[in-house]
NUTORZA-60934 format. One record per residue (C-alpha): residue in one letter; x, y, z. Coordinates in pm, whole numbers, padded with zeros to 5 digits, always signed. Layout:
REM NUTORZA-60934
@ronu->A | u->X | v->Y | w->Z;
...
END
This chain:
REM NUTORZA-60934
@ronu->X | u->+00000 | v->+00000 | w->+00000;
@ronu->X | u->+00274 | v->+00269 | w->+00067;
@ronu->X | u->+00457 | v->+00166 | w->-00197;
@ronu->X | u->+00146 | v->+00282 | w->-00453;
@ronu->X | u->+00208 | v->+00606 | w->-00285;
@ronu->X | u->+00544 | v->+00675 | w->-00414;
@ronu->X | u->+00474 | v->+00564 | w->-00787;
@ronu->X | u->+00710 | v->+00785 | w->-01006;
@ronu->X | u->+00850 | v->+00931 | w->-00671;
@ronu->X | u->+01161 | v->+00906 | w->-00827;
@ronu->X | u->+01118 | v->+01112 | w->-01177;
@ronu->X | u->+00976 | v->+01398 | w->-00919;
@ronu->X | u->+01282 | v->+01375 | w->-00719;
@ronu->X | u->+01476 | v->+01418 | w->-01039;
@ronu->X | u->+01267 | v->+01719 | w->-01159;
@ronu->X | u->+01299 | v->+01947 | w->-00867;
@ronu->X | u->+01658 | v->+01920 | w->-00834;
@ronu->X | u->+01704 | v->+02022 | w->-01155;
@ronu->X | u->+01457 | v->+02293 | w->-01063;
@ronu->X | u->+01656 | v->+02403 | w->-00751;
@ronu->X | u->+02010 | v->+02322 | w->-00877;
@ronu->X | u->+02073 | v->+02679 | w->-01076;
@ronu->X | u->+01939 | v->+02865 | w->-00789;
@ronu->X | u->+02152 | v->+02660 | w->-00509;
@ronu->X | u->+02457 | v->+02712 | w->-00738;
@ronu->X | u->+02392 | v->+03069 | w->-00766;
@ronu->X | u->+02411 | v->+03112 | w->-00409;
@ronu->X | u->+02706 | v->+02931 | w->-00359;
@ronu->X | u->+02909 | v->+03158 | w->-00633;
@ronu->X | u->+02760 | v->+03462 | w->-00462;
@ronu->X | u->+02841 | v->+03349 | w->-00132;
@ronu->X | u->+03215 | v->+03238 | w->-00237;
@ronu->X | u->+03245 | v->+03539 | w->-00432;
@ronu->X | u->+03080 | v->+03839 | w->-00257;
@ronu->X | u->+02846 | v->+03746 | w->+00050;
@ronu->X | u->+03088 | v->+03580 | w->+00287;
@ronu->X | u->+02834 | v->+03445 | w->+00519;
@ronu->X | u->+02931 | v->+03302 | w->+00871;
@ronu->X | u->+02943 | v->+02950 | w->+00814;
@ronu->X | u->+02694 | v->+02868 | w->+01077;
@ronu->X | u->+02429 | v->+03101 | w->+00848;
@ronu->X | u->+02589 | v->+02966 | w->+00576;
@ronu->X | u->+02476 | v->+02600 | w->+00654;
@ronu->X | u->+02136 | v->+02658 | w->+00806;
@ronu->X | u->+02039 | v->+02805 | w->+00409;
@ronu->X | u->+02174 | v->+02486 | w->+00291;
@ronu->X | u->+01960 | v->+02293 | w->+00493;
@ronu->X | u->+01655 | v->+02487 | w->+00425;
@ronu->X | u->+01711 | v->+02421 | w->+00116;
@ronu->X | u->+01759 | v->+02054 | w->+00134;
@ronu->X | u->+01415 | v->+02110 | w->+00317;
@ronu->X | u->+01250 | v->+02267 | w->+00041;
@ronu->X | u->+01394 | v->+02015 | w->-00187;
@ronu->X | u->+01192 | v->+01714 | w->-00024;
@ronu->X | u->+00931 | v->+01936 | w->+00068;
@ronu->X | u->+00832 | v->+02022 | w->-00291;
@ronu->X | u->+00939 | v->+01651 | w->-00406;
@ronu->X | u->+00613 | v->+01548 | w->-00131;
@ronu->X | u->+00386 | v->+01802 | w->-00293;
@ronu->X | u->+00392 | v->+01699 | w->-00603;
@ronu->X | u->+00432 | v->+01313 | w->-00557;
@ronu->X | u->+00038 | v->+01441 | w->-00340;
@ronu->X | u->-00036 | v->+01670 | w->-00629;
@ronu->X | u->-00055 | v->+01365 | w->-00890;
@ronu->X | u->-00163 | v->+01106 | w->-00651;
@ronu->X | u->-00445 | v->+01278 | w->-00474;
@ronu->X | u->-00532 | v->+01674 | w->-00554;
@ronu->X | u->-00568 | v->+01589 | w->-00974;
@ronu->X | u->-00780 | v->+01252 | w->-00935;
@ronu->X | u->-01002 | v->+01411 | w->-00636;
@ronu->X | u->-01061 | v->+01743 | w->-00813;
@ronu->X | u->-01139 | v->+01583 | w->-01175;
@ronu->X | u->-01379 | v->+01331 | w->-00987;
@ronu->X | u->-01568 | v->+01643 | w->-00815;
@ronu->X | u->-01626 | v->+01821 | w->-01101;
@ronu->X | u->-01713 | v->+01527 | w->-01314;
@ronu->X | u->-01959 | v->+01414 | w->-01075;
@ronu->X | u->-02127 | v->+01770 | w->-00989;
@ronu->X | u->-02137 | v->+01863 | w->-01390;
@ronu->X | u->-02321 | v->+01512 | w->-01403;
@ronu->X | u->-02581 | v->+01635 | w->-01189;
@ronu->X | u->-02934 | v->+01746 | w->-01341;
@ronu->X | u->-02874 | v->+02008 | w->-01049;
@ronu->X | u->-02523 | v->+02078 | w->-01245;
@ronu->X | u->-02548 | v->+02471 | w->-01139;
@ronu->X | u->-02428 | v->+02407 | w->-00849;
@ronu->X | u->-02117 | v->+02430 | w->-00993;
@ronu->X | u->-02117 | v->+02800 | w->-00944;
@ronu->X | u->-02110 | v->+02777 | w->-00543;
@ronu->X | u->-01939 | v->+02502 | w->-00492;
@ronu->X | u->-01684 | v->+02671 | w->-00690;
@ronu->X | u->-01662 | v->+02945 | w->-00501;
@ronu->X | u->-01658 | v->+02772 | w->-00208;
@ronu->X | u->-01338 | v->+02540 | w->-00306;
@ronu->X | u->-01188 | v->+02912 | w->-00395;
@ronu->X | u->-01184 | v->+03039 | w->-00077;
@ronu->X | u->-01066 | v->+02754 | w->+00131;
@ronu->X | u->-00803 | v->+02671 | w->-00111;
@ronu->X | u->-00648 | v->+03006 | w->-00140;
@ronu->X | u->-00704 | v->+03075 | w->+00279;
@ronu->X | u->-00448 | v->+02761 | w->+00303;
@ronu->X | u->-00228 | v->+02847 | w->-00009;
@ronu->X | u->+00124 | v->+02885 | w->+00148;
@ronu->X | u->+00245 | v->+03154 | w->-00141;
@ronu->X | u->-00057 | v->+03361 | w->-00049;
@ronu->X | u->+00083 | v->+03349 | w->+00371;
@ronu->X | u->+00392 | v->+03503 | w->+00245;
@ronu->X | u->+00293 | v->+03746 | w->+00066;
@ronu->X | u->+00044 | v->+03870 | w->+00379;
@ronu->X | u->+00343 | v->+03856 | w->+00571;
@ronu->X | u->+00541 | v->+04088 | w->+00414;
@ronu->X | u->+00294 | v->+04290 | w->+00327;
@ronu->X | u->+00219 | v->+04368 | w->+00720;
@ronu->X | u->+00572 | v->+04395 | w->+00746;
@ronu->X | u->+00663 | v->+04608 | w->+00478;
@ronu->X | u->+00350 | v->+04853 | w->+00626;
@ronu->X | u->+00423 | v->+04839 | w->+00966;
@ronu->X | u->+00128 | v->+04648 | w->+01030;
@ronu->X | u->-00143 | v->+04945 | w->+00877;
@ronu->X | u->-00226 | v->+04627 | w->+00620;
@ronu->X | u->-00267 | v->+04332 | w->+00873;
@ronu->X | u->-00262 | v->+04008 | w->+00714;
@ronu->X | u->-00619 | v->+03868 | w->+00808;
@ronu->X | u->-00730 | v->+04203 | w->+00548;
@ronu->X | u->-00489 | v->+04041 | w->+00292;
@ronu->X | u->-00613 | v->+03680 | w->+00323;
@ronu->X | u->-00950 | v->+03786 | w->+00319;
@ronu->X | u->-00964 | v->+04009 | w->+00052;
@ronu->X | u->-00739 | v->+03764 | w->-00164;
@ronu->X | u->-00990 | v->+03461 | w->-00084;
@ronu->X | u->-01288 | v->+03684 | w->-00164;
@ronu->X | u->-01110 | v->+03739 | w->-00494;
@ronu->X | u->-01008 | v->+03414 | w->-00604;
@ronu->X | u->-01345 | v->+03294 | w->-00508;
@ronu->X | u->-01525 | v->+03506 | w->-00673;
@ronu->X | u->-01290 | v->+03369 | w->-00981;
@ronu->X | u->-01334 | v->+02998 | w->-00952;
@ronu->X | u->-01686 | v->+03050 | w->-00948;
@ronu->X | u->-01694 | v->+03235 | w->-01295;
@ronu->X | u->-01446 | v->+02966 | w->-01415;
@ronu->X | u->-01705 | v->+02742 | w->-01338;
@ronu->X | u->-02035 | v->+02983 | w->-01505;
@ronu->X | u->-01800 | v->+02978 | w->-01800;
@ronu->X | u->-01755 | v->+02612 | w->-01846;
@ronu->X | u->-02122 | v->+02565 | w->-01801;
@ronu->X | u->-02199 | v->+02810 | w->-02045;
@ronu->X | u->-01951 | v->+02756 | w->-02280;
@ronu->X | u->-01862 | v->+03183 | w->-02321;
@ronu->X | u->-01572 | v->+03311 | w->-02421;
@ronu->X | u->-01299 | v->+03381 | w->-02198;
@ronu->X | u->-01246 | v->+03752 | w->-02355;
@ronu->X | u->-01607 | v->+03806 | w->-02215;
@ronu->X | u->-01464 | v->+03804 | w->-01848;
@ronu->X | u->-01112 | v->+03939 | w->-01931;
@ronu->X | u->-01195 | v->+04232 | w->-02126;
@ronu->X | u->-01423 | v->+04396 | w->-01849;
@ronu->X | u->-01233 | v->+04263 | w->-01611;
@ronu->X | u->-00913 | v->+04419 | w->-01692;
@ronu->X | u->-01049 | v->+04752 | w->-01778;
@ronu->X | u->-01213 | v->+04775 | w->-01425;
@ronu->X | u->-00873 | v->+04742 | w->-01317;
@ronu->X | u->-00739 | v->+05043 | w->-01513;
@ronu->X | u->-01027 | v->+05218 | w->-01395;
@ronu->X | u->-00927 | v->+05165 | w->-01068;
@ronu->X | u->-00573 | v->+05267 | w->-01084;
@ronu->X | u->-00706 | v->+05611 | w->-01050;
@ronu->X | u->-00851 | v->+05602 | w->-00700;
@ronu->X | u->-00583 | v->+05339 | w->-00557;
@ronu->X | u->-00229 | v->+05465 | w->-00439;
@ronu->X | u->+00102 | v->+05263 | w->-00632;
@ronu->X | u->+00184 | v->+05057 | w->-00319;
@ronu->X | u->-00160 | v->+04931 | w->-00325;
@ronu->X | u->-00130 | v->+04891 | w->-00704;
@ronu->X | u->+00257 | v->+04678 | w->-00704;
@ronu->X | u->+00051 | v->+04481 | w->-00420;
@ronu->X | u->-00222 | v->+04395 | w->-00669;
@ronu->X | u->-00034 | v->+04266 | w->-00970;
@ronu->X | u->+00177 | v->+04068 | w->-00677;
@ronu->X | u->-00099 | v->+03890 | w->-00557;
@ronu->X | u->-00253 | v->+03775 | w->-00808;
@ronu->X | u->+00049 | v->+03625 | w->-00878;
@ronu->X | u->+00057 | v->+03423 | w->-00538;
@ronu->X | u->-00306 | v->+03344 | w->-00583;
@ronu->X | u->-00191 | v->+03153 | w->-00882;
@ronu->X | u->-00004 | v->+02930 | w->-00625;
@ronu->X | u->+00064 | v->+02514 | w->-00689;
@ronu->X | u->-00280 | v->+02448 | w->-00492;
@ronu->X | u->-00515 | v->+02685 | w->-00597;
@ronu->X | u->-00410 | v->+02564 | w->-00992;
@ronu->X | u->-00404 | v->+02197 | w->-00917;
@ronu->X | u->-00696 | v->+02174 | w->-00755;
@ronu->X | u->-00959 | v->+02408 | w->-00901;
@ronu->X | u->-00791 | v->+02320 | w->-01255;
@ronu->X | u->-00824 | v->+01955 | w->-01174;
@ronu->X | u->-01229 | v->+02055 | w->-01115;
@ronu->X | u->-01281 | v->+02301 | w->-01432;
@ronu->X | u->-01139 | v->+01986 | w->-01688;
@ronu->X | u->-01338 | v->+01694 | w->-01479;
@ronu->X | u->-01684 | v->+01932 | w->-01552;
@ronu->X | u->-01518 | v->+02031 | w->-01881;
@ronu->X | u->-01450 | v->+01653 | w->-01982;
@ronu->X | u->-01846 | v->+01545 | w->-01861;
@ronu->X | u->-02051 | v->+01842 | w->-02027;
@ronu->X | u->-02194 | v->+01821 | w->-02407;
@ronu->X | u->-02052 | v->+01976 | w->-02662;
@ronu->X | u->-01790 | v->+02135 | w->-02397;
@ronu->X | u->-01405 | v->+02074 | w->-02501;
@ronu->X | u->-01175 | v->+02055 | w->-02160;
@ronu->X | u->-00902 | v->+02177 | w->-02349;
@ronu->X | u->-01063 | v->+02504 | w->-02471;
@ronu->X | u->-01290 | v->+02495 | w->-02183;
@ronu->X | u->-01142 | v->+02394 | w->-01881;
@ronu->X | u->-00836 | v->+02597 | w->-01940;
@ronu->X | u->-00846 | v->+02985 | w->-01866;
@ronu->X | u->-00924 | v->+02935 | w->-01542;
@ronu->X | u->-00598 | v->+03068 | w->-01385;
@ronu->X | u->-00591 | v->+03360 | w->-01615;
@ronu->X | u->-00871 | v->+03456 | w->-01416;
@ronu->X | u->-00803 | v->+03360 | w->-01071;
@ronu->X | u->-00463 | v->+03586 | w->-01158;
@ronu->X | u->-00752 | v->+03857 | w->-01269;
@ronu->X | u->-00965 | v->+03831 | w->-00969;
@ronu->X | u->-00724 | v->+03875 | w->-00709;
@ronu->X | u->-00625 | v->+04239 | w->-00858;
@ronu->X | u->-00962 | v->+04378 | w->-00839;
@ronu->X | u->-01008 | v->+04352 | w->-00518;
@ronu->X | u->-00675 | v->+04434 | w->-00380;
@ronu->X | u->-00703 | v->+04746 | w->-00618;
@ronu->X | u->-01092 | v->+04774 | w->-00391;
@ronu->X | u->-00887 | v->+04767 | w->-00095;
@ronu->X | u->-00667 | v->+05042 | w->-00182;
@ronu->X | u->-00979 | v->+05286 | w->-00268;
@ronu->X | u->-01133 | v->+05213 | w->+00091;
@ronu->X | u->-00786 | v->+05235 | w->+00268;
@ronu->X | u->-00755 | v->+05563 | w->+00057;
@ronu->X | u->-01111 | v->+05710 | w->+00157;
@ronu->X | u->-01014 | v->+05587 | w->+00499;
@ronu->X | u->-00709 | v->+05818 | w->+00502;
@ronu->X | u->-00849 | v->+06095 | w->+00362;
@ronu->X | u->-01164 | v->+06121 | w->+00611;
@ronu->X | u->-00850 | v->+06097 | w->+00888;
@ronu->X | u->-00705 | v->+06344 | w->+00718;
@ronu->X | u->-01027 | v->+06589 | w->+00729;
END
């Protein structure tokens, strides 16, 4: 039985040190070279690398046995449904909870609270990034139902965005385009991908590969827009202080 779990543990093993490699060997030219490091800091980054290294091995030998099947078999069975609108919530549902336990998404919050002396405290950031990518996976999921183009989300989407540039300050815009990069993390995309193809793969006259893909384009969408939000109340905030 454990044995099953660590089919093609190997080839994983393989992949992510070549991943890591370039950046490991990097640091050990810069540190030769120009960092000089006490050797005491010098091996505790070694070892959190080497921790990284297996950690990110384990993730993705769980990505391929467990997140991909799980999420295709959700969607495929909820798109089977006569009920298959449900979809829409259950989408948004899986959003939230995946992005509230997406590690890249923690980091980010972090330094964002310490970057801003704590005047943007992380529970604002998790919340407001969840609401986002939520709000995302469940038109991911409208749009495989539907079958509408993904230009019909982007467009508008994107020139909301531009729109509200105007009333949000830059820090709050860099923030934006940051996190919807991190919302993009490895568990948000394997899973909720994993659920747009298995609906995708079930629904007539839908084609996973035209219609199950897009989604992260539009979790990366998402995620902006309300950050960008955030930065017009924090604004209005400031200003009513100000008065």
């Amino acid at each position: 039985m454990i044995a099953k779990l660590f089919i093609g543990f190997f080839s994983i093993l393989i992949e992510v040190a070549l991943a890591l490699a370039p950046l490991i060997l990097f640091f050990i030219l810069f540190q030769v070279f120009f960092l000089k490091l006490p050797r005491e800091k010098f091996i505790n980054i070694l070892k959190g690398a080497l921790l990284a290294f297996f950690g990110l091995a384990f993730f993705l030998q769980g990505v391929n046995m467990a997140f991909f099947p799980v999420g295709e078999i959700i969607g495929f069975t909820i798109a089977s449904l006569r009920d298959n609108w449900l979809l829409v919530p259950i989408g948004f549902l899986m959003g939230f909870t995946v992005t509230f336990a997406e590690p890249t998404v923690r980091i980010l919050n972090l330094e964002v609270e310490k970057v801003t002396s704590g005047s943007i405290p992380q529970k604002v950031m998790l919340y407001t990034l969840s609401i986002g990518v939520a709000i995302s996976t469940a038109l991911s999921m409208l749009r495989v139902l539907t079958g509408w183009p993904l230009y019909y989300f982007l467009i508008p989407g994107y020139l909301l965005a531009l729109v509200l540039f105007r009333y949000s300050s830059p820090a709050f815009i860099a923030i934006a385009f940051d996190a919807g990069a991190v919302s993009t993390g490895p568990m948000t995309v394997t899973f909720i991908l994993a659920i747009a193809l298995g609906a995708a793969s079930v629904l007539e006259g839908r084609n996973p590969l035209i219609d199950g893909f897009g989604m992260v384009s539009l979790v990366f969408m998402a995620p902006i827009l309300t950050v960008l939000v955030l930065g017009m109340l924090f604004n209005r905030q400031k200003k009513k202080e100000e008065a």
